[in-house]
Backbone as a printed PyTorch tensor [residue, N CA C, xyz], in Angstrom:
tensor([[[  0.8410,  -1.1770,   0.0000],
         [  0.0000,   0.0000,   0.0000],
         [  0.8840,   1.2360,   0.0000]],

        [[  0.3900,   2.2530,  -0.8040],
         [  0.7310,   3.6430,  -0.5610],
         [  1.0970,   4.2180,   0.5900]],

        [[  2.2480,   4.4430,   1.0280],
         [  2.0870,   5.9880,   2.0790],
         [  1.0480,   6.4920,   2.2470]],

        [[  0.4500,   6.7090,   3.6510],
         [ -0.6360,   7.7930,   3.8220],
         [ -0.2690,   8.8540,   3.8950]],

        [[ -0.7760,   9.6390,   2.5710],
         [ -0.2500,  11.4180,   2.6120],
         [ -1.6430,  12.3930,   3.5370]],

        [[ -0.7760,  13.5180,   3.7710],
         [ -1.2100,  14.5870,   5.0420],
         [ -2.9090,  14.6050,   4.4360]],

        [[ -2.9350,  14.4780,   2.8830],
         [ -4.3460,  14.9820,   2.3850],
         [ -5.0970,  13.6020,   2.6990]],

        [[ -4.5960,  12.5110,   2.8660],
         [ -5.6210,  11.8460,   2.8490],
         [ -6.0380,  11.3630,   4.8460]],

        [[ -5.0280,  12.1670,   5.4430],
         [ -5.1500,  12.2380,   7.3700],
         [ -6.4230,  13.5870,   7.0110]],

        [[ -6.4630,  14.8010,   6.3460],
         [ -7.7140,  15.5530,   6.1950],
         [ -8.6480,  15.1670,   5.9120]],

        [[ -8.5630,  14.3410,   4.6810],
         [ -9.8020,  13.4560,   4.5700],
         [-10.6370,  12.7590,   5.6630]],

        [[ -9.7140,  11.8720,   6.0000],
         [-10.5910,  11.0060,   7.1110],
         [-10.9330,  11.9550,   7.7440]],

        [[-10.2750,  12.7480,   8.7120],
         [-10.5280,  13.7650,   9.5660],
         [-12.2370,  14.4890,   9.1290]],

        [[-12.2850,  14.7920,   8.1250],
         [-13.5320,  15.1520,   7.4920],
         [-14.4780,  14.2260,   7.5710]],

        [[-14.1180,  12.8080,   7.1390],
         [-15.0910,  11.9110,   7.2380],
         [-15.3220,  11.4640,   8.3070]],

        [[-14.4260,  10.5050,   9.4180],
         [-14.4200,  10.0420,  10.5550],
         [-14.5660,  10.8710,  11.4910]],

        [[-14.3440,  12.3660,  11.3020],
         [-13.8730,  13.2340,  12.9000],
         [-15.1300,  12.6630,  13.4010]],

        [[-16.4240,  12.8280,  13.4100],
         [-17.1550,  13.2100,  14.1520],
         [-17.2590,  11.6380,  14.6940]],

        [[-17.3800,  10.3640,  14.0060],
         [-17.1770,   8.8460,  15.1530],
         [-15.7620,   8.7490,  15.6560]],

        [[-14.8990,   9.2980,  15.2480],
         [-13.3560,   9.7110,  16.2930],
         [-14.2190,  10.3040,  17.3810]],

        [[-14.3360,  11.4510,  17.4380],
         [-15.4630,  12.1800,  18.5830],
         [-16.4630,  11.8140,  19.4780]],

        [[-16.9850,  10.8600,  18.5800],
         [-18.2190,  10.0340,  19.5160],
         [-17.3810,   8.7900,  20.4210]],

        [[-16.5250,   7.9560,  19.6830],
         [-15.7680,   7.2140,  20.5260],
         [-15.4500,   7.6230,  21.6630]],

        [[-14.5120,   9.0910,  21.5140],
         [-13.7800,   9.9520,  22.8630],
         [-14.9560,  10.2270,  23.9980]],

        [[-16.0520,  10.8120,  23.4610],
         [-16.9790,  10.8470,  24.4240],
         [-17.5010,   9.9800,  25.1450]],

        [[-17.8430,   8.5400,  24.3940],
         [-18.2030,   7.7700,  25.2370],
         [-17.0820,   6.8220,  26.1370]],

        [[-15.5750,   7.1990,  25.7210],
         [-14.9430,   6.5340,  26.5400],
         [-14.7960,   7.5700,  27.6570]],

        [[-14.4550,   8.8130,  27.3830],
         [-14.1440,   9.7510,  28.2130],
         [-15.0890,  10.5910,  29.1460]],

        [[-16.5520,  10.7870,  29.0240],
         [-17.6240,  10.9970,  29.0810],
         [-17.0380,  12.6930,  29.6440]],

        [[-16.5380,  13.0860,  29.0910],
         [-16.0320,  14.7170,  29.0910],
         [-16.0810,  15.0650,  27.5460]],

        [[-16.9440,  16.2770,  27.6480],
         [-17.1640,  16.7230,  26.4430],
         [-15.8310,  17.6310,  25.8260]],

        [[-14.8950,  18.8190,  26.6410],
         [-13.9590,  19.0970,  26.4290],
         [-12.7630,  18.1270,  26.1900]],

        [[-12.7400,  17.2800,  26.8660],
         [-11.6630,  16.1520,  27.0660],
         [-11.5480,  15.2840,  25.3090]],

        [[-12.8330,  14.8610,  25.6140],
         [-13.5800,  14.0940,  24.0950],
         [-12.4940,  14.8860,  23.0660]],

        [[-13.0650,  16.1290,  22.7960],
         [-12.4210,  16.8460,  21.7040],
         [-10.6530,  17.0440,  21.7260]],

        [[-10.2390,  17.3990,  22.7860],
         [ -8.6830,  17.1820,  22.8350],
         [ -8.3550,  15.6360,  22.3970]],

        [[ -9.0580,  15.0600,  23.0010],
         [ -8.5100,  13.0330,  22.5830],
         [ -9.0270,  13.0960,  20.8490]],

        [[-10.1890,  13.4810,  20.4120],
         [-10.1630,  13.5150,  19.1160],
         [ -9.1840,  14.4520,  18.0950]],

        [[ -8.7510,  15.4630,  18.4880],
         [ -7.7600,  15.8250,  17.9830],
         [ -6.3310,  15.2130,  18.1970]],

        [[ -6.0390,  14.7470,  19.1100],
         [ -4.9370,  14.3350,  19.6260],
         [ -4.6890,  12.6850,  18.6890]],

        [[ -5.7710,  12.1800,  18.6930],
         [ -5.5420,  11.2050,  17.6600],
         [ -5.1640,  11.1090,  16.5020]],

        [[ -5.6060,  12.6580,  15.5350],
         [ -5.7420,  12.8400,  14.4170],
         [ -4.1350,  13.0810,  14.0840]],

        [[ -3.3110,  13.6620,  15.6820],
         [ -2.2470,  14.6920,  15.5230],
         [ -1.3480,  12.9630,  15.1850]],

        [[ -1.5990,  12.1680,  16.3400],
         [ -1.0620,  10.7430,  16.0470],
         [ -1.0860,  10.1880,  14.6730]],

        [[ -2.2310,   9.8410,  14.0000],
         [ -2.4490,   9.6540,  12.7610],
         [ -1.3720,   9.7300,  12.1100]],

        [[ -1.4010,  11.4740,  11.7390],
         [ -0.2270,  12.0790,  11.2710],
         [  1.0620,  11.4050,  11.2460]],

        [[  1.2820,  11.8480,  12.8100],
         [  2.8100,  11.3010,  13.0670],
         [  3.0550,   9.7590,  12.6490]],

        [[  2.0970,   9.0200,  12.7630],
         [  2.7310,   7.6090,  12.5500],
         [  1.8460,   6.7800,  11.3260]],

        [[  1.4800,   7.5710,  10.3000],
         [  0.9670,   7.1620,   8.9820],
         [  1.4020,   6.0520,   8.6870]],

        [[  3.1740,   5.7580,   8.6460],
         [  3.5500,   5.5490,   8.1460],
         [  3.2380,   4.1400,   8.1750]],

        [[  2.8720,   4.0130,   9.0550],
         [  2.3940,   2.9020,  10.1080],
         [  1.1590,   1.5870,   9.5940]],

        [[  0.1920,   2.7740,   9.0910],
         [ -1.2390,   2.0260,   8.3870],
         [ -0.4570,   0.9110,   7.0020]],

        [[ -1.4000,  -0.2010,   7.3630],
         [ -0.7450,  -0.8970,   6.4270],
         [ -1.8480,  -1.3400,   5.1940]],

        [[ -3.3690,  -0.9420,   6.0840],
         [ -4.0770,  -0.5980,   4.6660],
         [ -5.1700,  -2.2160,   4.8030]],

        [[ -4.6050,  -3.0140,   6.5780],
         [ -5.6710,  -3.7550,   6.8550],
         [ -6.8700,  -3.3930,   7.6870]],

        [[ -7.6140,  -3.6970,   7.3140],
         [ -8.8640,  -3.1780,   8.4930],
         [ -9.2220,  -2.0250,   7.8380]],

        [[-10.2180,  -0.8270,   8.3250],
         [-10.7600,  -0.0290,   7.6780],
         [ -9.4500,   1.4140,   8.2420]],

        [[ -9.8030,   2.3880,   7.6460],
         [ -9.3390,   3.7070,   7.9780],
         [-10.0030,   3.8330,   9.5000]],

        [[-11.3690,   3.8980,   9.1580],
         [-11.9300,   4.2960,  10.6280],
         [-11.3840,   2.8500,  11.7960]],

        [[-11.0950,   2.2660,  11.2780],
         [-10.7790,   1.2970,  12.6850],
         [ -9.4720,   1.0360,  13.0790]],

        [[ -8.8290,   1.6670,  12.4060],
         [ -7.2300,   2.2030,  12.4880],
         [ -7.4160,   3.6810,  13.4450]],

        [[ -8.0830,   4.7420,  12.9390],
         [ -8.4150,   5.8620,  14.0340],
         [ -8.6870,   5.4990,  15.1870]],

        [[-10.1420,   4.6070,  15.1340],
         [-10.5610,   3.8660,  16.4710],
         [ -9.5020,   3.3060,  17.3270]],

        [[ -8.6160,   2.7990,  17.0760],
         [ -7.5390,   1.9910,  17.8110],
         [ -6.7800,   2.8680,  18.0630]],

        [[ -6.5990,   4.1310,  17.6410],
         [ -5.4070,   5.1930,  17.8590],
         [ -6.6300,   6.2120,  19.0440]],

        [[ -7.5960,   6.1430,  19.4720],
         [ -8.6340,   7.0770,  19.9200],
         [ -8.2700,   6.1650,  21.0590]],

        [[ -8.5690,   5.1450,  21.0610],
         [ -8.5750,   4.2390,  22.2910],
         [ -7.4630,   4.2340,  22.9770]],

        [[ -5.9380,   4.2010,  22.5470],
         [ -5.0950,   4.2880,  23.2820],
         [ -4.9700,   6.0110,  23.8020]],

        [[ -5.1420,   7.2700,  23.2030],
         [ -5.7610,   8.3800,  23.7020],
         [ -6.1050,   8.3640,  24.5930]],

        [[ -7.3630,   8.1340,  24.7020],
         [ -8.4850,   8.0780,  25.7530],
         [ -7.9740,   6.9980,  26.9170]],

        [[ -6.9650,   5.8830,  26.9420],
         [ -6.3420,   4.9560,  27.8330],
         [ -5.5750,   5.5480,  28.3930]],

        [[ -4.4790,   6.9270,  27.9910],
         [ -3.6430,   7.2070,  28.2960],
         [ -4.6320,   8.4280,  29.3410]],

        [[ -5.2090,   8.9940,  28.6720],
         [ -6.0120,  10.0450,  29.2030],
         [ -6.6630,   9.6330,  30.8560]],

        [[ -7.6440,   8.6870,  31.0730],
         [ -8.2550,   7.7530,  31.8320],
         [ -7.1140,   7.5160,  33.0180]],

        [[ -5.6720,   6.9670,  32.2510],
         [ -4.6170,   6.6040,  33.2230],
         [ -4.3370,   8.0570,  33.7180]],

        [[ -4.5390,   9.0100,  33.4210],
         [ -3.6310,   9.9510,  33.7820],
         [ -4.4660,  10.7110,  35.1710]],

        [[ -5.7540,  10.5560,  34.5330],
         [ -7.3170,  10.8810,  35.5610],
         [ -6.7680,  10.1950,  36.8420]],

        [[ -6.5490,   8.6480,  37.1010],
         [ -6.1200,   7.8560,  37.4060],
         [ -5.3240,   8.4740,  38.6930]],

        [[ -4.4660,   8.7920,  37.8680],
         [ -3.7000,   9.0650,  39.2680],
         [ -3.1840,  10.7060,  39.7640]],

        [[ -4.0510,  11.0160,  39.3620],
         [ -4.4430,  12.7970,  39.8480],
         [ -5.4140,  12.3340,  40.8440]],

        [[ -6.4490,  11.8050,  40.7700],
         [ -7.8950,  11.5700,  41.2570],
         [ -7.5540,  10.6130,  41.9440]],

        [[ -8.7350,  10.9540,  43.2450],
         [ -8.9200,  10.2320,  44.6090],
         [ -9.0620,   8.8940,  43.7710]],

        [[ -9.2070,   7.6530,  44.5600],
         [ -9.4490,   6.7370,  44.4950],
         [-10.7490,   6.4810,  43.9290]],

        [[-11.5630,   5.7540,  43.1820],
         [-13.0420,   5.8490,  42.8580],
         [-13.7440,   6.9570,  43.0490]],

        [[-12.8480,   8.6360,  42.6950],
         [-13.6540,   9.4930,  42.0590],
         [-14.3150,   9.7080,  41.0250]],

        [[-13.9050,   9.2000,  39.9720],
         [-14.2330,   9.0340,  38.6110],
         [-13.9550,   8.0690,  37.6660]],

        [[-15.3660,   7.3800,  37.4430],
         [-15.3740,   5.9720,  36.4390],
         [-15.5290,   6.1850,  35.4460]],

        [[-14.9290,   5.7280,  34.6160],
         [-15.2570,   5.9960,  32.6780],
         [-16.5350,   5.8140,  32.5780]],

        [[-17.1820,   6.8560,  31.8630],
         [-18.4690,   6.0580,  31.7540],
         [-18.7450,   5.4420,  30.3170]],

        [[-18.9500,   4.2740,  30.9530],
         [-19.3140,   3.5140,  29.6200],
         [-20.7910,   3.4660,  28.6770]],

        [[-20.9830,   3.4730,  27.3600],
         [-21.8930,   3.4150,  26.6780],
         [-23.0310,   2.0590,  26.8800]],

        [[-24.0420,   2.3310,  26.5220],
         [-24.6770,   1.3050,  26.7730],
         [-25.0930,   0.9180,  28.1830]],

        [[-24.0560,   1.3290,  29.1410],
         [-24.4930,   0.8020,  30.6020],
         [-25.7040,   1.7900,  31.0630]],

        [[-25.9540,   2.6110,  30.5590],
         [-27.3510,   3.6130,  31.1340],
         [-28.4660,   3.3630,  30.3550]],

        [[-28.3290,   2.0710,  29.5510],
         [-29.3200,   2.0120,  28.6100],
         [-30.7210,   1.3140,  28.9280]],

        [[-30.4600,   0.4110,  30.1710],
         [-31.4280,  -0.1480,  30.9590],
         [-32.6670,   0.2020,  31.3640]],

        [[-32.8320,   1.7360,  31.3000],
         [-33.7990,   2.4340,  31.7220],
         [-33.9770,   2.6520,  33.5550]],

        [[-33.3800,   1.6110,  34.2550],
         [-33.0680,   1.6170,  35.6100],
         [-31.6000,   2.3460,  36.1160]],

        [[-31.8110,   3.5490,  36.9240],
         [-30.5730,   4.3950,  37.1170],
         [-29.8870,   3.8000,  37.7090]],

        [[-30.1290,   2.7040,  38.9140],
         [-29.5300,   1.8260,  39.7930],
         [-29.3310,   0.6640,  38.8370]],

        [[-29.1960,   0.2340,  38.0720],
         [-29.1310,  -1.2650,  37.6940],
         [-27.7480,  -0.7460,  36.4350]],

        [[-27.9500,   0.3450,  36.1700],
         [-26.8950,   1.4380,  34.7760],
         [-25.7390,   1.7300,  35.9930]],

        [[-25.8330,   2.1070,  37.0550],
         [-24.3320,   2.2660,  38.3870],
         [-23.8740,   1.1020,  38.3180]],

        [[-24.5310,  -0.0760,  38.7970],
         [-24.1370,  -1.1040,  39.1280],
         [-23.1200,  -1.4210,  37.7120]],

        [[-23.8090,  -1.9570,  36.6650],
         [-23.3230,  -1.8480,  35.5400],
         [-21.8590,  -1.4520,  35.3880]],

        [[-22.0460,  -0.1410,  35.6350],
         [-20.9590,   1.0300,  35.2430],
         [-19.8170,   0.6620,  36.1040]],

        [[-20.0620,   0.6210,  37.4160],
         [-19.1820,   0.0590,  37.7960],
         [-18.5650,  -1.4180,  37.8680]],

        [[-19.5630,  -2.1270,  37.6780],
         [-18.5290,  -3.7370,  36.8610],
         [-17.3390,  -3.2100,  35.9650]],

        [[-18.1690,  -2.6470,  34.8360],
         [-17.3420,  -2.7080,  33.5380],
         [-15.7960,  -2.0470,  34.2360]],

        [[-16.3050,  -0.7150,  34.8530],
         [-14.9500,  -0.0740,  35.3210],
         [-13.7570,  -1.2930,  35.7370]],

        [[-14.5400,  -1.9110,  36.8780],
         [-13.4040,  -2.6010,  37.8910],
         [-13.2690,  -4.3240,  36.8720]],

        [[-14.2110,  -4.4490,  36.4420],
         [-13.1310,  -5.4000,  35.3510],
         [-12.1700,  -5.2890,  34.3530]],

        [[-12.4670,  -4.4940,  33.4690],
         [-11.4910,  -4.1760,  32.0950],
         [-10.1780,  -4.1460,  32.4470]],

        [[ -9.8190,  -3.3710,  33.8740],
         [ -8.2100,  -3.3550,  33.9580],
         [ -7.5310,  -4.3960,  34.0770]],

        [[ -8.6360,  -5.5760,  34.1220],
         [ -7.8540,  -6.7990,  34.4160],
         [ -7.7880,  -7.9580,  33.2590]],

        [[ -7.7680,  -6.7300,  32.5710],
         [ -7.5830,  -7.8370,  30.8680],
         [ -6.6240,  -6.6250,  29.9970]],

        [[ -6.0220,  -7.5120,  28.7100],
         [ -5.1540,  -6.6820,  28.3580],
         [ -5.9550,  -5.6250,  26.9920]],

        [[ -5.2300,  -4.5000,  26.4730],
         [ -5.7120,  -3.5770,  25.9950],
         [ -6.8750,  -4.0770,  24.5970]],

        [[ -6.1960,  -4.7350,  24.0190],
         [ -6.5900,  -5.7730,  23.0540],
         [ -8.2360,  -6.2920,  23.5390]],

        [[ -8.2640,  -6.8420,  24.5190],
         [ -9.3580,  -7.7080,  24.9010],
         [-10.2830,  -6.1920,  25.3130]],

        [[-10.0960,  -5.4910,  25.9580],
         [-10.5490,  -4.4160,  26.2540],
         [-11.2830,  -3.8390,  24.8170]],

        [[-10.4610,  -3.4090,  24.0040],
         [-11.1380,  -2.9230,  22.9180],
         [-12.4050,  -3.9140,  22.5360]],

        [[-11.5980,  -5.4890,  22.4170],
         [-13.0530,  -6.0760,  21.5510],
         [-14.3310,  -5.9570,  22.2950]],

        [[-14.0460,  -6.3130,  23.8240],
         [-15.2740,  -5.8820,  24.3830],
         [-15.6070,  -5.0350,  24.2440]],

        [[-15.6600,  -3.7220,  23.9690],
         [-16.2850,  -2.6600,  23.8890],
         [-16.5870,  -2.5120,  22.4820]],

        [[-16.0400,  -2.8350,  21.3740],
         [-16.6060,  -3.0810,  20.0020],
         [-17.8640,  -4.4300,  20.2180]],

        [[-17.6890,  -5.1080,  20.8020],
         [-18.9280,  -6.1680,  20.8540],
         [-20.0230,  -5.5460,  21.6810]],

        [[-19.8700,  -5.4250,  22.8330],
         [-20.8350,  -5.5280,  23.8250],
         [-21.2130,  -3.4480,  23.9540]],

        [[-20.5790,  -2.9410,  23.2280],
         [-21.5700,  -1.2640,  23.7910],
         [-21.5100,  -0.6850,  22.2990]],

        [[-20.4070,  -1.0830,  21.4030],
         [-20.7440,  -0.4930,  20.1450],
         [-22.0470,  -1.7550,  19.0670]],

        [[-21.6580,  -2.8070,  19.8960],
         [-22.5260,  -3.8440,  18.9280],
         [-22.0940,  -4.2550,  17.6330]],

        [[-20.9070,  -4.5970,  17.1170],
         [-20.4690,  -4.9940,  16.2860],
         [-20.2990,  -6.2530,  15.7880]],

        [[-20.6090,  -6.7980,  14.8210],
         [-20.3760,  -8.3980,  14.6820],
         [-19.1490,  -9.0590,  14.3210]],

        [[-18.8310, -10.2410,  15.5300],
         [-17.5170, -10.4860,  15.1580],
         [-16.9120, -10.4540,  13.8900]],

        [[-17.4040, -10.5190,  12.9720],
         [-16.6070, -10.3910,  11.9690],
         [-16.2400,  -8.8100,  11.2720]],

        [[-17.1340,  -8.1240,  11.8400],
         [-16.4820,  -6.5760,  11.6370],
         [-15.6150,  -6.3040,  12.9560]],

        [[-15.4320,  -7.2510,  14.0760],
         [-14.6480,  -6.5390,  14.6810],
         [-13.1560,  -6.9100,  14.1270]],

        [[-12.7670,  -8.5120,  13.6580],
         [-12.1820,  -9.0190,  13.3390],
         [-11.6270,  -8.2780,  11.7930]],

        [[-12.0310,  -7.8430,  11.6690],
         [-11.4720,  -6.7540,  10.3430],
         [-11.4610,  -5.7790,  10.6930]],

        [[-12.6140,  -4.9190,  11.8690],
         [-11.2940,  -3.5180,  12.2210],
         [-10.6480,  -3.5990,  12.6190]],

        [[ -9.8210,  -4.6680,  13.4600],
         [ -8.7090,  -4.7970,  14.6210],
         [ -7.3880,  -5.6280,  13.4900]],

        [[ -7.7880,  -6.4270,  12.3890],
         [ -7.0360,  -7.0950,  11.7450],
         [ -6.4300,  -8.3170,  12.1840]],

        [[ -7.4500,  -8.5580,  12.9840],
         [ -7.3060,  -9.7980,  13.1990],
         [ -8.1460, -11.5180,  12.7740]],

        [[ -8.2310, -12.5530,  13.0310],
         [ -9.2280, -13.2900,  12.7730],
         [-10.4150, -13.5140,  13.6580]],

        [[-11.0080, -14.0660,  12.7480],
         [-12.9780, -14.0160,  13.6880],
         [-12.3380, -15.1390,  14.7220]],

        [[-11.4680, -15.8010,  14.4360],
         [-11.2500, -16.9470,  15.4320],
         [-10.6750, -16.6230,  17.1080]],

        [[ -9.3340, -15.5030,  16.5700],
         [ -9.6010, -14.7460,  17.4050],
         [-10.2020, -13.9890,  18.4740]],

        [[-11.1340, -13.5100,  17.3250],
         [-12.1710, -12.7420,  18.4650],
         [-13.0470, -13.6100,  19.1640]],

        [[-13.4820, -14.4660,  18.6570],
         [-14.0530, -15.3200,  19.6870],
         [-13.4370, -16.1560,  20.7340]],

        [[-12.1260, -15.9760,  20.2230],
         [-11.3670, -17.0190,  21.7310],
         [-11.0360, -15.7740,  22.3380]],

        [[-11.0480, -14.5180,  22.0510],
         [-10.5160, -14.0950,  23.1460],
         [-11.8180, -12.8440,  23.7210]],

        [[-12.7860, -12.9200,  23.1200],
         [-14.0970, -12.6050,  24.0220],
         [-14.5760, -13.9580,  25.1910]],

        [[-14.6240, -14.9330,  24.4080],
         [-15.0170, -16.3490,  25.0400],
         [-14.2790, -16.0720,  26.4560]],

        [[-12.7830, -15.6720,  26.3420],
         [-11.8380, -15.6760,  27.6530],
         [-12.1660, -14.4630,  28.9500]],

        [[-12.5150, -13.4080,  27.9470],
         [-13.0620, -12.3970,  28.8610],
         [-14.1500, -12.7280,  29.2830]],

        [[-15.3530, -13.5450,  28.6980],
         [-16.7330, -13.8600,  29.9370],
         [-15.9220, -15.0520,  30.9630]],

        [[-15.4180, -15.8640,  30.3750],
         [-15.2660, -16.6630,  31.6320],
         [-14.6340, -16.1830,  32.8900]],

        [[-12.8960, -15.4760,  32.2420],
         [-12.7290, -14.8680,  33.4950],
         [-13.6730, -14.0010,  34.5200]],

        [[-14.5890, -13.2010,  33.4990],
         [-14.8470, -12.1920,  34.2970],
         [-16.2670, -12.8780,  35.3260]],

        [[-16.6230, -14.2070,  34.5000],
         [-17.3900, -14.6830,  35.7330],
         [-17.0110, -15.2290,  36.7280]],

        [[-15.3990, -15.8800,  36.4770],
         [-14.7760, -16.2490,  37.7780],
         [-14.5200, -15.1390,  38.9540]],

        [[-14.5130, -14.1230,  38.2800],
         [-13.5480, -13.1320,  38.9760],
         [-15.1190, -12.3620,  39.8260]],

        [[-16.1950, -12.4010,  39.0410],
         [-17.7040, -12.0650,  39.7770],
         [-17.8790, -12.7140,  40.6270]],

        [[-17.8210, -13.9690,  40.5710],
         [-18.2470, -15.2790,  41.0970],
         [-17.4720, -15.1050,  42.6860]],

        [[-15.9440, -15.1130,  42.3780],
         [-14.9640, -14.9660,  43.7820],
         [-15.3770, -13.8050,  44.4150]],

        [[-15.8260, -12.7310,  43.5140],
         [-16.3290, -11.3090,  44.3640],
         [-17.1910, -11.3870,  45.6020]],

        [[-18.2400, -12.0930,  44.8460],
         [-19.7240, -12.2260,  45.3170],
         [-19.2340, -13.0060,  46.2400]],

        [[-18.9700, -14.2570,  46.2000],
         [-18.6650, -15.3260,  47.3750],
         [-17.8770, -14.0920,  48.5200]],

        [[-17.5500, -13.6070,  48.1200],
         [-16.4910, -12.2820,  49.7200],
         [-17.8350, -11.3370,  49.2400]],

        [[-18.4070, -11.2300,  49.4220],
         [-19.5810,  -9.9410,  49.6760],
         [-18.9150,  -8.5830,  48.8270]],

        [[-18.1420,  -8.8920,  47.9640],
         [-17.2270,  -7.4040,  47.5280],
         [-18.0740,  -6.6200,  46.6390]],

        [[-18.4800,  -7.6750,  45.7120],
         [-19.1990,  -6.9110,  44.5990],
         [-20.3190,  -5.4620,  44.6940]]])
């Protein structure tokens, strides 16, 4: 594949900014923040074009560059911020229509994800809040559907072991 030239980082930018944007928001749930991580991606883009190899889509090459953004961003919240001052808020978890059952939620997702690696993190959140079908996740990430299913398959089990041990200690 071609070099990605500066005109075609404007392009996307034109096309994608605004689901670059929506990503940031719903990982970041800061509307100022959102927009610095969506620019800040674009500035990445740039710098490491060189990089795209032209598998998976444009937008799911951004997506993966938004996500580590918004990871770095989150980490940084992290450790400025008290202890469980502020949880990412995740998409989809308020969708329940129950405000108490969308906390609860919100906070699973929080206190599990850190305990899987970045990779597994993304697919869950392309499966389970963007709704994507394994096989589009498996082509934005560039990887195989086989993949994604062994390594979603790995994230429910752990994360029911890891519920399961909670609950048994009253933690959850």
């Amino acid at each position: 594949m071609d070099p990605v030239g500066l005109e075609t980082i404007e392009d996307w930018y034109q096309r994608y900014g605004s689901s670059v944007l929506l990503r940031c928001r719903q990982l970041l749930g800061q509307e100022a923040q959102a927009w610095d991580a969506m620019h800040q991606t674009f500035v990445r883009a740039i710098r490491y074009r060189h990089k795209y190899q032209g598998t998976g889509t444009p937008l799911g090459w951004l997506h993966s560059i938004a996500w580590r953004v918004c990871l770095d961003e989150l980490r940084r919240r992290k450790r400025q911020a008290c202890p469980g001052a502020e949880l990412p808020r995740e998409p989809g978890a308020v969708s329940t229509g129950d405000p108490e059952s969308a906390v609860v939620a919100q906070r699973t997702v929080a206190w599990l994800m850190p305990r899987f690696r970045e990779q597994i993190q993304q697919m869950v959140y392309l499966r389970y809040f963007d709704e994507l079908e394994i096989d589009e996740i498996a082509q934005q990430m560039g990887v195989s559907v086989r993949t994604v299913e062994r390594r979603l398959g790995h994230f429910l089990e752990k994360s029911r072991r890891l519920l399961g041990q909670e609950d048994s200690h009253g933690i959850a």
